[in-house]
CHARMM-style PDB file with segment names, atoms N, HN, CA, C and O in Angstrom:
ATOM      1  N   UNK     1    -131.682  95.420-237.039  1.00  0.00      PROA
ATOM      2  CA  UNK     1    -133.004  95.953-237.172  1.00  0.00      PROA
ATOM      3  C   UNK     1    -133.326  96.265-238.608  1.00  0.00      PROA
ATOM      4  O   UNK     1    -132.473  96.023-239.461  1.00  0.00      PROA
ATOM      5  N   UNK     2    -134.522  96.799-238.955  1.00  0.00      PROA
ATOM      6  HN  UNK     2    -135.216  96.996-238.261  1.00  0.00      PROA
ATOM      7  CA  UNK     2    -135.159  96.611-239.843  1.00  0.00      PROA
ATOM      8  C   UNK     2    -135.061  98.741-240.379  1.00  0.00      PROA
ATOM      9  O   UNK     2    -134.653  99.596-239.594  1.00  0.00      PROA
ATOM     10  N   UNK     3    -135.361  98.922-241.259  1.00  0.00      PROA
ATOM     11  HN  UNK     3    -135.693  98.227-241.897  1.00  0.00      PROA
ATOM     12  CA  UNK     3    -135.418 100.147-241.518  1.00  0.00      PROA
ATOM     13  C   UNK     3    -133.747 100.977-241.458  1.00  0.00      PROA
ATOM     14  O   UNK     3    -133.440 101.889-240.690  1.00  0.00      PROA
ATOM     15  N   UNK     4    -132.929 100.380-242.428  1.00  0.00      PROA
ATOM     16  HN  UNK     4    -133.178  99.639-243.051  1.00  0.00      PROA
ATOM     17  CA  UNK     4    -131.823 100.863-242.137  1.00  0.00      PROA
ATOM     18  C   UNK     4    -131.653 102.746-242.543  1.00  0.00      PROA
ATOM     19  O   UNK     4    -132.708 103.097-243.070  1.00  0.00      PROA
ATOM     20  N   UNK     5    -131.047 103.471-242.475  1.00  0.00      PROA
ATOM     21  HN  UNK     5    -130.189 103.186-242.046  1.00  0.00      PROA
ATOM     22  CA  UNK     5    -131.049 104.710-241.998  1.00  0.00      PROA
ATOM     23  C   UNK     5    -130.411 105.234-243.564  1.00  0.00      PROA
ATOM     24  O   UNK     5    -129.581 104.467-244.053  1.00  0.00      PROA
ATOM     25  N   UNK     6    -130.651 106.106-244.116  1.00  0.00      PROA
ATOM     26  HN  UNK     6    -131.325 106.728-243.719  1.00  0.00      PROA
ATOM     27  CA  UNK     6    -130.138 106.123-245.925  1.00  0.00      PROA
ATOM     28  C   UNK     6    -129.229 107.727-245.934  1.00  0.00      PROA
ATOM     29  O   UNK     6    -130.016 108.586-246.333  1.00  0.00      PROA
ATOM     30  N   UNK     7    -128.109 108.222-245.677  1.00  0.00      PROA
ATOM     31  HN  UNK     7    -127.470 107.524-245.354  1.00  0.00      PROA
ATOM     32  CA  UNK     7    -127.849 109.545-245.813  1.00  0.00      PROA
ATOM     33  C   UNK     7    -127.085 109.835-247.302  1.00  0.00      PROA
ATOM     34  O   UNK     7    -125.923 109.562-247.603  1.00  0.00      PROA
ATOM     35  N   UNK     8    -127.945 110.365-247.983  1.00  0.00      PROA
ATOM     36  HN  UNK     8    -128.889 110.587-247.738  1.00  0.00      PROA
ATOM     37  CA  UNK     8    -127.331 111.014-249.073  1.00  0.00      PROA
ATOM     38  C   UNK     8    -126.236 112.165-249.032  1.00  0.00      PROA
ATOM     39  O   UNK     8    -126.050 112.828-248.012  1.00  0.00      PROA
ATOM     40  N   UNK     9    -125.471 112.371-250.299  1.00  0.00      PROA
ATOM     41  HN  UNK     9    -125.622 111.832-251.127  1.00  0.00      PROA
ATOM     42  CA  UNK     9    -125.064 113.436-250.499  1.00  0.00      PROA
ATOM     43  C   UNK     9    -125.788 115.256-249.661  1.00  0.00      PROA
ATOM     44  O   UNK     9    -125.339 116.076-248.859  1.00  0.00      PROA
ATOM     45  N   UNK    10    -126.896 115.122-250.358  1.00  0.00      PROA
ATOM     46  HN  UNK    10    -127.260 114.457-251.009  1.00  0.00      PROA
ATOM     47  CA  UNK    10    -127.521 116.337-249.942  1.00  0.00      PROA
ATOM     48  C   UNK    10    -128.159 116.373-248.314  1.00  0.00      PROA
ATOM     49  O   UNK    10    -128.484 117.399-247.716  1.00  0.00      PROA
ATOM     50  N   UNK    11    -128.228 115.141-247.852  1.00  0.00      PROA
ATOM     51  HN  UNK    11    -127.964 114.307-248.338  1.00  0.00      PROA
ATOM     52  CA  UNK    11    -128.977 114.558-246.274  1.00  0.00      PROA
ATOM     53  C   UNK    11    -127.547 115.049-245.494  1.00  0.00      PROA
ATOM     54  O   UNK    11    -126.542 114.525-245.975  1.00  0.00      PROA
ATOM     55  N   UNK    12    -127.361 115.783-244.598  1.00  0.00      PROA
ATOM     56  HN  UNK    12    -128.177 116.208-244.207  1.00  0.00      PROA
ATOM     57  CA  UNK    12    -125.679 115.102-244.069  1.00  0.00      PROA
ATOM     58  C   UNK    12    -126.279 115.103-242.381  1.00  0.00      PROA
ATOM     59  O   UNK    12    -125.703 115.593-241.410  1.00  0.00      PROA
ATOM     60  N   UNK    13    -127.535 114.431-242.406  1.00  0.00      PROA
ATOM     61  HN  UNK    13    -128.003 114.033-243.196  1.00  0.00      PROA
ATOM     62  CA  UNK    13    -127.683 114.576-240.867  1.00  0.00      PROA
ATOM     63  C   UNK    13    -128.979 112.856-241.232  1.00  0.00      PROA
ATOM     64  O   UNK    13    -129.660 112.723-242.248  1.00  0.00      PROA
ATOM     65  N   UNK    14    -128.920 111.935-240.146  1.00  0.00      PROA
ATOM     66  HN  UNK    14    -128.366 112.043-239.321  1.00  0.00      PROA
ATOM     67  CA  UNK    14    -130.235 111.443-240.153  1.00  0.00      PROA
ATOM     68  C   UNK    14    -130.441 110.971-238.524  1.00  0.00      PROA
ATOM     69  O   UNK    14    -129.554 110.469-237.834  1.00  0.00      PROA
ATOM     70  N   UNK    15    -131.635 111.218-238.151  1.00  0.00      PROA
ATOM     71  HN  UNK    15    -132.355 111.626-238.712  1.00  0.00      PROA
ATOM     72  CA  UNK    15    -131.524 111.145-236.668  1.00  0.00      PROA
ATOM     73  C   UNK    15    -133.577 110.372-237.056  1.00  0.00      PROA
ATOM     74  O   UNK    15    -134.437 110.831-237.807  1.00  0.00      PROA
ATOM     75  N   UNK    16    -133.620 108.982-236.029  1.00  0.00      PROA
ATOM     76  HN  UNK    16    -132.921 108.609-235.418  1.00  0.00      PROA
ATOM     77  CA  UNK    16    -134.932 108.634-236.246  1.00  0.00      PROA
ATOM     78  C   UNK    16    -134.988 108.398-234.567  1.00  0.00      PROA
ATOM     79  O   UNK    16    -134.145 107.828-233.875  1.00  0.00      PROA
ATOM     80  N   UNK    17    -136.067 108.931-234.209  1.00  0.00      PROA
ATOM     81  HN  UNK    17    -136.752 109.395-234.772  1.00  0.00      PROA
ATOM     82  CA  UNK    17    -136.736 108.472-232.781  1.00  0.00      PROA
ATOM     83  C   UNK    17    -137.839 107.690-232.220  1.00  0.00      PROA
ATOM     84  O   UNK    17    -138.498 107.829-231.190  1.00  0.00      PROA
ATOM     85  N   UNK    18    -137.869 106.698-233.315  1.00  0.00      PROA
ATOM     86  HN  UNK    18    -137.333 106.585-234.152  1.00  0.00      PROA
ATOM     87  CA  UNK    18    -139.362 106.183-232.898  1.00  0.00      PROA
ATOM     88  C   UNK    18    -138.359 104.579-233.469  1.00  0.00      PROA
ATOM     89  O   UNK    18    -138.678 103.769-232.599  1.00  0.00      PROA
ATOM     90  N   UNK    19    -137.410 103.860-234.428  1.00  0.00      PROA
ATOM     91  HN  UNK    19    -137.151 104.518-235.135  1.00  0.00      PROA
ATOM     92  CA  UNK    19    -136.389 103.148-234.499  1.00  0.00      PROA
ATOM     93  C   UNK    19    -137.713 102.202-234.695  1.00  0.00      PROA
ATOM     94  O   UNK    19    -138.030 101.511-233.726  1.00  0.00      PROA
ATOM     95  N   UNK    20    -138.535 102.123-235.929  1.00  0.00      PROA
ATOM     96  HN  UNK    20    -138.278 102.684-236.716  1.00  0.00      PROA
ATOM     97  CA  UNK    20    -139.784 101.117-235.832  1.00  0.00      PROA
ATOM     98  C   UNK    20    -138.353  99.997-236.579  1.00  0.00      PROA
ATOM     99  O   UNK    20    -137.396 100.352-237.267  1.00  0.00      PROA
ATOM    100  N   UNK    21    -138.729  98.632-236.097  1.00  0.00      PROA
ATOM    101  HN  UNK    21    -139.506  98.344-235.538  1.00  0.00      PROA
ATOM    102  CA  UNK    21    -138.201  97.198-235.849  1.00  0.00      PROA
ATOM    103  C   UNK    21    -136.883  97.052-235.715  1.00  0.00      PROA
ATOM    104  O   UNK    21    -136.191  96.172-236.229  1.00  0.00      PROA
ATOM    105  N   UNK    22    -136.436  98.191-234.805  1.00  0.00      PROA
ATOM    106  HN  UNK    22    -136.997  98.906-234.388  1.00  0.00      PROA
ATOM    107  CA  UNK    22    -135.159  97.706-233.873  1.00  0.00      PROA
ATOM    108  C   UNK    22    -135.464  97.391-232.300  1.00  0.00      PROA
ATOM    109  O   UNK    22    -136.503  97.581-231.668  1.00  0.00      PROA
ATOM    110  N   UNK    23    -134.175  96.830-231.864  1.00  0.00      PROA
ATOM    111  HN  UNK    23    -133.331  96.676-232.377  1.00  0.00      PROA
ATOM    112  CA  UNK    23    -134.877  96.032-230.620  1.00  0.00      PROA
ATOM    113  C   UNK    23    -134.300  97.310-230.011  1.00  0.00      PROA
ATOM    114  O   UNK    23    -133.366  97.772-230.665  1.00  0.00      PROA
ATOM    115  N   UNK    24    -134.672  98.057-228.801  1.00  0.00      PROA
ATOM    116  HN  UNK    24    -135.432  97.681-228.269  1.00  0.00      PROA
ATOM    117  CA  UNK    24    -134.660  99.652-228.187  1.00  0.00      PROA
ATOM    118  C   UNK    24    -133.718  99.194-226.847  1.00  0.00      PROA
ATOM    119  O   UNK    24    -133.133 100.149-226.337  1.00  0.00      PROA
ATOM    120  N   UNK    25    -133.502  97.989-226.256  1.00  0.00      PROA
ATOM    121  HN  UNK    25    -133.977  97.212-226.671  1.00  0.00      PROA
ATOM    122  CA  UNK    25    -133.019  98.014-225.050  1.00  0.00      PROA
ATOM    123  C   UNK    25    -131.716  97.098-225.235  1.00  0.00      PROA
ATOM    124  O   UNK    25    -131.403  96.548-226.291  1.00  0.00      PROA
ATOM    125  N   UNK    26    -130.964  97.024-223.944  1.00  0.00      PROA
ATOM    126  HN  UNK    26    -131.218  97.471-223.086  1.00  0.00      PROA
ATOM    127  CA  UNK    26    -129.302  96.572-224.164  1.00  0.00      PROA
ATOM    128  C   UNK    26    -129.292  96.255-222.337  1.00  0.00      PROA
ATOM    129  O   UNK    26    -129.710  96.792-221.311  1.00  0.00      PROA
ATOM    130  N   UNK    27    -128.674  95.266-222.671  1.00  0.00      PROA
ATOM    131  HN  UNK    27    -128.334  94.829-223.504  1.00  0.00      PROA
ATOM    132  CA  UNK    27    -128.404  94.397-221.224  1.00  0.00      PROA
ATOM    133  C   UNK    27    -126.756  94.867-221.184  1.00  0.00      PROA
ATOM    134  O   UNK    27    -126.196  95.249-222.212  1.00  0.00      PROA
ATOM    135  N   UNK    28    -126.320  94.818-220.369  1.00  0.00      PROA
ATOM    136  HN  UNK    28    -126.775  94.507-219.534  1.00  0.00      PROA
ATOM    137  CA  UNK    28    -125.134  94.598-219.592  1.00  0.00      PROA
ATOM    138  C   UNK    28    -124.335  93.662-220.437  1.00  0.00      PROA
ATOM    139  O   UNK    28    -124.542  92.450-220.376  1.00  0.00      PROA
ATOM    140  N   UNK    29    -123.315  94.242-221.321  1.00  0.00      PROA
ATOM    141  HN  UNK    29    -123.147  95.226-221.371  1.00  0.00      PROA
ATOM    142  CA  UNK    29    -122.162  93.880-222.089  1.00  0.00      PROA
ATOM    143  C   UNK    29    -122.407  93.812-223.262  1.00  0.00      PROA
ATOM    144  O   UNK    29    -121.548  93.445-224.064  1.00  0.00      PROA
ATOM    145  N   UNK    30    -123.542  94.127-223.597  1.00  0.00      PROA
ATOM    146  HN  UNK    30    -124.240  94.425-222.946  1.00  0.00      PROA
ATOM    147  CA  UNK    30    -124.068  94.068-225.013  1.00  0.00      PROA
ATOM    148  C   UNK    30    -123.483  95.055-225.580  1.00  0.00      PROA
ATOM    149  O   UNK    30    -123.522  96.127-224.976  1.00  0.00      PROA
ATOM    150  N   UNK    31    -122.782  94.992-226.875  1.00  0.00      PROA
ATOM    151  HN  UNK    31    -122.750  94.121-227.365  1.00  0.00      PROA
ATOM    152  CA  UNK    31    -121.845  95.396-227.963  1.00  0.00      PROA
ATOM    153  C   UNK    31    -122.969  96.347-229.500  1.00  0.00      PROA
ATOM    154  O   UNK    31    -123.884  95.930-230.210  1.00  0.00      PROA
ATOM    155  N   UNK    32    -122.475  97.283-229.440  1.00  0.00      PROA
ATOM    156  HN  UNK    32    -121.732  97.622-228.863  1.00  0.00      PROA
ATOM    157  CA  UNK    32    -123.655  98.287-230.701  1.00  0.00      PROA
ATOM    158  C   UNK    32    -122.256  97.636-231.510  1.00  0.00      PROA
ATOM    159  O   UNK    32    -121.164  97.269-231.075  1.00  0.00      PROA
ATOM    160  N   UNK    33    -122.755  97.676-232.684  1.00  0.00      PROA
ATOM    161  HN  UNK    33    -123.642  97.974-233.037  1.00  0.00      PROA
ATOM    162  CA  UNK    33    -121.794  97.490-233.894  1.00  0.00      PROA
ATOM    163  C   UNK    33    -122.337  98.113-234.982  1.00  0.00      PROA
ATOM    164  O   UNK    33    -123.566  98.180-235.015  1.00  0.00      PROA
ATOM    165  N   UNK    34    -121.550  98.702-236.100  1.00  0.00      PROA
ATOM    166  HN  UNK    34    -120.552  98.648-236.073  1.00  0.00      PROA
ATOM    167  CA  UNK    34    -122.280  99.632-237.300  1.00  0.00      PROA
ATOM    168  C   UNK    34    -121.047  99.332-238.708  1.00  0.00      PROA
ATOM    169  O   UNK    34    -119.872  99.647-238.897  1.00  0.00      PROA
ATOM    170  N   UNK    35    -122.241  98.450-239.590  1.00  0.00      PROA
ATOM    171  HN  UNK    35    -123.195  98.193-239.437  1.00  0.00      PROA
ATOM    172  CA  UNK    35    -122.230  98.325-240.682  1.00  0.00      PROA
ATOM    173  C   UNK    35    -121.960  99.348-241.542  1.00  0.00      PROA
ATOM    174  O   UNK    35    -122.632 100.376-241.450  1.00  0.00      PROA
ATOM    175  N   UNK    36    -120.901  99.235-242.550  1.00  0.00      PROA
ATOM    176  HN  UNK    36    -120.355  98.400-242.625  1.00  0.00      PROA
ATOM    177  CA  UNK    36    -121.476 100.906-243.721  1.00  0.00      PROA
ATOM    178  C   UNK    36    -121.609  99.499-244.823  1.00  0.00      PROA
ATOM    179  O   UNK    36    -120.799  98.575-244.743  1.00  0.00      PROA
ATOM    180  N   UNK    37    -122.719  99.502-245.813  1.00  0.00      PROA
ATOM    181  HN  UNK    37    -123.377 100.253-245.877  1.00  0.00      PROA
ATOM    182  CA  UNK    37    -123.082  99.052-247.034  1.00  0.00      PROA
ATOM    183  C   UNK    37    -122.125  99.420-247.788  1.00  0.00      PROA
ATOM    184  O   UNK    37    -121.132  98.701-247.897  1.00  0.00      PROA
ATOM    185  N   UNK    38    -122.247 100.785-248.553  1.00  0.00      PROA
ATOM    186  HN  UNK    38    -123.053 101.369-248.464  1.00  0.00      PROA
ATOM    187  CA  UNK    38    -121.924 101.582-248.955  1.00  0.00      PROA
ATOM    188  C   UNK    38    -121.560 102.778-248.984  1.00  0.00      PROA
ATOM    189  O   UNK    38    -122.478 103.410-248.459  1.00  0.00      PROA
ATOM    190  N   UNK    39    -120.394 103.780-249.428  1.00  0.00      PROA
ATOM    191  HN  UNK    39    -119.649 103.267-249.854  1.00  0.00      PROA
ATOM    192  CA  UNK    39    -119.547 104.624-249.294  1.00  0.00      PROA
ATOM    193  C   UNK    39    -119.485 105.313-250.263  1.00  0.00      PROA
ATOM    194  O   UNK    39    -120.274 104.725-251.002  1.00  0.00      PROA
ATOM    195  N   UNK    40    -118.992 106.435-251.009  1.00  0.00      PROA
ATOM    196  HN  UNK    40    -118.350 106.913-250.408  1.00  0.00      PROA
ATOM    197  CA  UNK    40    -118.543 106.691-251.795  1.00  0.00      PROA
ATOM    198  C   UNK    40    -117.464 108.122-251.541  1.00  0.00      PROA
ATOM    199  O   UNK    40    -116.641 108.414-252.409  1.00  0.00      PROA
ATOM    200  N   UNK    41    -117.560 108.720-250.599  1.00  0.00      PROA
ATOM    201  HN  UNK    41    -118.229 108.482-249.894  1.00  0.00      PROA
ATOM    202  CA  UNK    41    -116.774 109.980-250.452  1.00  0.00      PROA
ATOM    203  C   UNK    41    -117.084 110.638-249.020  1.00  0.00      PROA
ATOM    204  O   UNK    41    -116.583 111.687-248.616  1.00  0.00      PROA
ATOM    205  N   UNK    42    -117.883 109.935-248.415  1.00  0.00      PROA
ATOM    206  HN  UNK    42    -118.290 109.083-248.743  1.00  0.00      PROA
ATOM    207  CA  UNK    42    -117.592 110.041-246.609  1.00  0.00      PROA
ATOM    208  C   UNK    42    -115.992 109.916-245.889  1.00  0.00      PROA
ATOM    209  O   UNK    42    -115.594 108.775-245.652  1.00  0.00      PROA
ATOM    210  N   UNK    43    -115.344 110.761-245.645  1.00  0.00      PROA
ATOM    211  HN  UNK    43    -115.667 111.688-245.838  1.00  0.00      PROA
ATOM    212  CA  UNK    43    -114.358 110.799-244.965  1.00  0.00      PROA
ATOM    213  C   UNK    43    -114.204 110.929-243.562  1.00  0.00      PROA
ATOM    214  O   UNK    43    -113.161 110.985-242.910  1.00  0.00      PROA
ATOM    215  N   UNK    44    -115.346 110.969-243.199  1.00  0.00      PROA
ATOM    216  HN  UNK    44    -116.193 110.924-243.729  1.00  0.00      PROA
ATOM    217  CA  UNK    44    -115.754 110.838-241.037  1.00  0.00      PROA
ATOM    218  C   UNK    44    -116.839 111.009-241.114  1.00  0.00      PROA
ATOM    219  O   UNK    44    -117.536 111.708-241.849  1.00  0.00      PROA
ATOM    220  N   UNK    45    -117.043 110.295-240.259  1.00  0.00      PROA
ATOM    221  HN  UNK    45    -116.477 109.728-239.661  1.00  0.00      PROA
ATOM    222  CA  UNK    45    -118.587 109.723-239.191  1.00  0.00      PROA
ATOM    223  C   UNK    45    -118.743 109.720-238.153  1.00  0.00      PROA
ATOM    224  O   UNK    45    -117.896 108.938-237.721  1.00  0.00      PROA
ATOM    225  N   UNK    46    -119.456 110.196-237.135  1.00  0.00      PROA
ATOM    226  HN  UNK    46    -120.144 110.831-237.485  1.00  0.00      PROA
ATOM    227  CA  UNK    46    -119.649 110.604-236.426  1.00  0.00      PROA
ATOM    228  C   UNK    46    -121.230 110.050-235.705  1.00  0.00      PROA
ATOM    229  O   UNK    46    -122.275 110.502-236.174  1.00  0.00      PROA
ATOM    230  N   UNK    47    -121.256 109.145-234.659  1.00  0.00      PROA
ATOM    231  HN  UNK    47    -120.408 108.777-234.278  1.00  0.00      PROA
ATOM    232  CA  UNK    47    -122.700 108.542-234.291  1.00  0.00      PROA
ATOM    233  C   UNK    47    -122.577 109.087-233.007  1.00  0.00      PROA
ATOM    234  O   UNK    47    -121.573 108.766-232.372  1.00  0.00      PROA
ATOM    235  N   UNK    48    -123.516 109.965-232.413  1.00  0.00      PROA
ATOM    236  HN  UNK    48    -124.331 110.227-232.929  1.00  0.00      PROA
ATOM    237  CA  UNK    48    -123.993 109.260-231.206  1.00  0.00      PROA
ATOM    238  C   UNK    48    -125.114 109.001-230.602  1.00  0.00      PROA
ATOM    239  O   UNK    48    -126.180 109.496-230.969  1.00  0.00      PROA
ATOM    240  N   UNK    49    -124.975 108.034-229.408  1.00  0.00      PROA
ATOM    241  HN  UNK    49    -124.109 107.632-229.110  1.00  0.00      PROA
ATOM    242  CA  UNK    49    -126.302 107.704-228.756  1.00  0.00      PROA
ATOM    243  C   UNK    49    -127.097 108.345-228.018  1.00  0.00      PROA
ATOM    244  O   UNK    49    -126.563 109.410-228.326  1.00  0.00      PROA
ATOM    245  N   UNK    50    -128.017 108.711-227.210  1.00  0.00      PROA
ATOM    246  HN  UNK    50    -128.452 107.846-226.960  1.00  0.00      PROA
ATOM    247  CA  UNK    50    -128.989 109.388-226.257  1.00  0.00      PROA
ATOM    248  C   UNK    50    -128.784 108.026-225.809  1.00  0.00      PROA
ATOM    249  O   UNK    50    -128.747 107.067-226.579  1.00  0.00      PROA
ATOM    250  N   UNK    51    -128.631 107.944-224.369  1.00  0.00      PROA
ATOM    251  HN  UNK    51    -128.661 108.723-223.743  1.00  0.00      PROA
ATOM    252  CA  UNK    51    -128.972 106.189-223.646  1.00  0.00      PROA
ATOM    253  C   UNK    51    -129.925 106.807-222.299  1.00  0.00      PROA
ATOM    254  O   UNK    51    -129.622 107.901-221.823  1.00  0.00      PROA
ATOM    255  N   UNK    52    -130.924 106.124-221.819  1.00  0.00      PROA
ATOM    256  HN  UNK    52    -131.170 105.235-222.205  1.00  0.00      PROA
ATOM    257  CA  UNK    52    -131.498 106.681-220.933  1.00  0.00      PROA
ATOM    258  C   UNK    52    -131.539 104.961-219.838  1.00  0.00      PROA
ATOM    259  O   UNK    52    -131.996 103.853-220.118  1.00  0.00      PROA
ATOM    260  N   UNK    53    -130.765 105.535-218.471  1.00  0.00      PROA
ATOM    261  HN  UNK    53    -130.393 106.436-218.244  1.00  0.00      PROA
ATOM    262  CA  UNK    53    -131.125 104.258-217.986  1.00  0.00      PROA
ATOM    263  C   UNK    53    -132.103 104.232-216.980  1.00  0.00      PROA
ATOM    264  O   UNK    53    -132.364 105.154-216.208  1.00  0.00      PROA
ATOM    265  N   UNK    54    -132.860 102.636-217.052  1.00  0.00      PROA
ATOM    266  HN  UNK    54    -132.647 101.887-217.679  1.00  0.00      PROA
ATOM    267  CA  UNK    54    -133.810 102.662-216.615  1.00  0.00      PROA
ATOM    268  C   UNK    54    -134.243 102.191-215.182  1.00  0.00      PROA
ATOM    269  OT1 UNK    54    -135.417 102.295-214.826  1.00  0.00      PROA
TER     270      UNK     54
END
């Protein structure tokens, strides 16, 4: 998707709910996967999802 998510030093939280040009839904076996670009002194990460089924 489009609008990738930016957490700075001073940010240590980013949460978006509206996800403008990601695709929002997931079929049956479909795999989330997460890129890091860039790093510099993150030592854990921590994601999670809200999934609502429909």
């Amino acid at each position: 998707g489009g609008n990738e998510p930016e957490i700075t030093a001073g940010n240590q939280k980013y949460q978006d709910t509206t996800l403008t040009g990601w695709t929002k839904s997931l079929t049956k076996g479909q795999i989330i996967a997460f890129n890091v670009d860039s790093v510099t002194s993150i030592q854990r990460c921590t994601v999670t999802l809200k999934v609502d089924k429909t």
